[in-house]
C-alpha positions as CSV (number, residue, x, y, z in Angstrom):
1,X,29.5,-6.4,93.7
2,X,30.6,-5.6,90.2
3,X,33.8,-3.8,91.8
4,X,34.5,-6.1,94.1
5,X,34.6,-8.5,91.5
6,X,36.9,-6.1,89.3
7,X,39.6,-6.0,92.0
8,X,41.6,-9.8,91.8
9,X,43.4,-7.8,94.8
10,X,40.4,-7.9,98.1
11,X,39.5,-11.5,96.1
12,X,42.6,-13.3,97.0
13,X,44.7,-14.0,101.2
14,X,44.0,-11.3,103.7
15,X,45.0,-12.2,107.1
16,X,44.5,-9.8,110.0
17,X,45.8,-9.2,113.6
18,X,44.1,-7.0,115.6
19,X,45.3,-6.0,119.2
20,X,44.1,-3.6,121.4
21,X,45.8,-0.6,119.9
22,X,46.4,-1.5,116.4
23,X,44.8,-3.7,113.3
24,X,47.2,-5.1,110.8
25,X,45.9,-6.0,107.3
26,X,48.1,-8.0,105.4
27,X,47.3,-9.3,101.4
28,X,48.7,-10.4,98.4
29,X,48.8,-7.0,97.0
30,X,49.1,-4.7,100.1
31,X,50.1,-4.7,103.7
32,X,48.5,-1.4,106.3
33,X,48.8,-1.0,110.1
34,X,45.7,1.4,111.0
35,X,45.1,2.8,114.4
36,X,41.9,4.1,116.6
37,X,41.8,7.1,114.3
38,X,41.5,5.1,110.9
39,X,38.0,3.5,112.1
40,X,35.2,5.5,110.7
41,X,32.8,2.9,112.3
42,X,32.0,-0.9,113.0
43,X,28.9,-2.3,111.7
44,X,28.0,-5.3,113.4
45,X,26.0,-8.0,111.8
46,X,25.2,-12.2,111.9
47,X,28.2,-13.5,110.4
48,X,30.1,-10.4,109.4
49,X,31.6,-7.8,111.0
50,X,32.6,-4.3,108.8
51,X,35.7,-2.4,110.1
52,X,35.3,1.2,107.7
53,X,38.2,3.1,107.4
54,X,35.9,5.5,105.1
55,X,32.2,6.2,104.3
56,X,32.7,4.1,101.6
57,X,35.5,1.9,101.9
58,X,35.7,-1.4,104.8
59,X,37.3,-4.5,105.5
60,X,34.5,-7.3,105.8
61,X,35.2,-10.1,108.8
62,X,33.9,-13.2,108.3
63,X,32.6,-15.3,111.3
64,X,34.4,-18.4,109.9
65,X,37.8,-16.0,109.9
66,X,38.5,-16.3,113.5
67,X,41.1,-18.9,114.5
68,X,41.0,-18.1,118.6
69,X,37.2,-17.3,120.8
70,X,34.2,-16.7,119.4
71,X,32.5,-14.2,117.1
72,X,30.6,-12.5,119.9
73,X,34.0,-12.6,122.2
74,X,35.3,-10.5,119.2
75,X,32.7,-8.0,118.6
76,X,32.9,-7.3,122.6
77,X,36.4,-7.0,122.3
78,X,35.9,-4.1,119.3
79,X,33.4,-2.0,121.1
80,X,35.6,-2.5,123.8
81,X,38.6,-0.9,122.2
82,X,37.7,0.6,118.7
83,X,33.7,1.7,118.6
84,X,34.3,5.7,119.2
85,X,33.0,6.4,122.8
């Protein structure tokens, strides 16, 4: 928490897009396109869902985030395309 609370940068606007081939992260600070091969893993949880792109290192998805279909819609639409078969 302590480092999350160091970096103003992950605390202010992120908006993402993900499709079926890519996910686009776009911030204040930074803008990334990863594809399948970035994603470590996706940890799938209540209200959150953690996209890694390192052991260590994720973007954190909020269930209130989504602006089209529902939270479960988009977890089945991540194993779908990005959980490693």
């Amino acid at each position: 928490m302590r480092l999350y609370k160091s970096n103003k940068g992950v605390q202010g606007f992120q908006e993402f897009i993900i499709d079926e081939e890519y996910i686009y992260q776009k911030s204040n600070i930074s803008e990334a396109t990863f594809d399948k091969s970035y994603i470590h893993k996706i940890g799938y949880h209540k209200d959150i869902i953690i996209i890694y792109i390192s052991k260590g290192q994720g973007f954190f998805l909020h269930r209130t985030w989504l602006e089209n279909g529902t939270f479960e819609e988009f977890a089945t639409f991540l194993k779908e395309y990005y959980d490693k078969k």
